[in-house]
N, C-alpha and C positions, 0 to 999 in steps of 0.2 A: 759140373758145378765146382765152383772155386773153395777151398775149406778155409774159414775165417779161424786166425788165431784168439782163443778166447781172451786172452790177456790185455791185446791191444786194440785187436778189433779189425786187425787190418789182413788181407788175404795172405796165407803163408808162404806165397811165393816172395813176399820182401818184408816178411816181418823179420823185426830185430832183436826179438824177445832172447831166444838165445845166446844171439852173441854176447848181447850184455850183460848176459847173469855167466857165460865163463871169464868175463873179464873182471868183470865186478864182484863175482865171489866167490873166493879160493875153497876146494874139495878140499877133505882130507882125506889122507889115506895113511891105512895102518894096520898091523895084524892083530888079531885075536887067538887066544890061546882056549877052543871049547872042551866038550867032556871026551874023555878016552884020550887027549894029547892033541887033536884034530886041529889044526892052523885056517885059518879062517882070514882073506884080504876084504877089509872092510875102505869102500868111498862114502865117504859123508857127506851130501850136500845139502847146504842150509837154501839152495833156490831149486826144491824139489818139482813146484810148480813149472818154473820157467823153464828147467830141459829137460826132452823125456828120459829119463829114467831107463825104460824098457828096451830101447833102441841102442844108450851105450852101455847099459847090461849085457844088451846081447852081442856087441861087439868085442866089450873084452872079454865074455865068454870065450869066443871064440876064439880071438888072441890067444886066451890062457889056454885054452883047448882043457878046461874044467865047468863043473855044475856052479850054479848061485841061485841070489831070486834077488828080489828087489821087495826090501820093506821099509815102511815107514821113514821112506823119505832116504833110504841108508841098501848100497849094491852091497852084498855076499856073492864071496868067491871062495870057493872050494880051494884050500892048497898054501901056499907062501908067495903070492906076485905080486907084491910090492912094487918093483922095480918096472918088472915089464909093465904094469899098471899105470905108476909113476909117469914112465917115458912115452906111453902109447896118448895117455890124455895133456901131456906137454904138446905133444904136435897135433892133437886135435886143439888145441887152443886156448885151454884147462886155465887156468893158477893154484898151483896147488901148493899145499900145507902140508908139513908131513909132523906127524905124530910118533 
């Protein structure tokens, strides 16, 4: 069975939903300073909807080789990765904003 993109409506094998929302609207990325000193790389994205979330969570997890989660619309990363952050989602095809 073919899984229908619920956005467009169209089979996910040539839906376009994602491409356009990395092209169309810039992530941010930026650190946080939480309790006890703990550095915290936050990606902001305003088209939560349109990519999943969970999947380049768990990419740059794994890049970072650290913990996160995914809330409200907003990736947590355990640590200070900015940069590798930054560079890993430029060649997935990102625009990003830096804060």
């Amino acid at each position: 069975m073919v899984e229908i993109c619920k956005t467009c409506g169209q089979p996910k094998d040539i839906c376009t939903c994602e491409v356009l929302a990395r092209e169309q609207h810039p992530l941010s990325v930026f650190t946080d300073k939480r309790r006890y000193g703990k550095m915290v790389t936050i990606v902001e994205c305003p088209a939560g909807k349109d990519i999943d979330l969970e999947t380049l969570a768990k990419r740059l997890k794994t890049l970072c080789a650290a913990g996160g989660t995914v809330k409200n619309g907003r990736i947590e990363l355990q640590g200070d990765h900015k940069k590798k952050v930054q560079s890993e989602l430029e060649k997935m095809g990102f625009a990003i904003e830096v804060k």
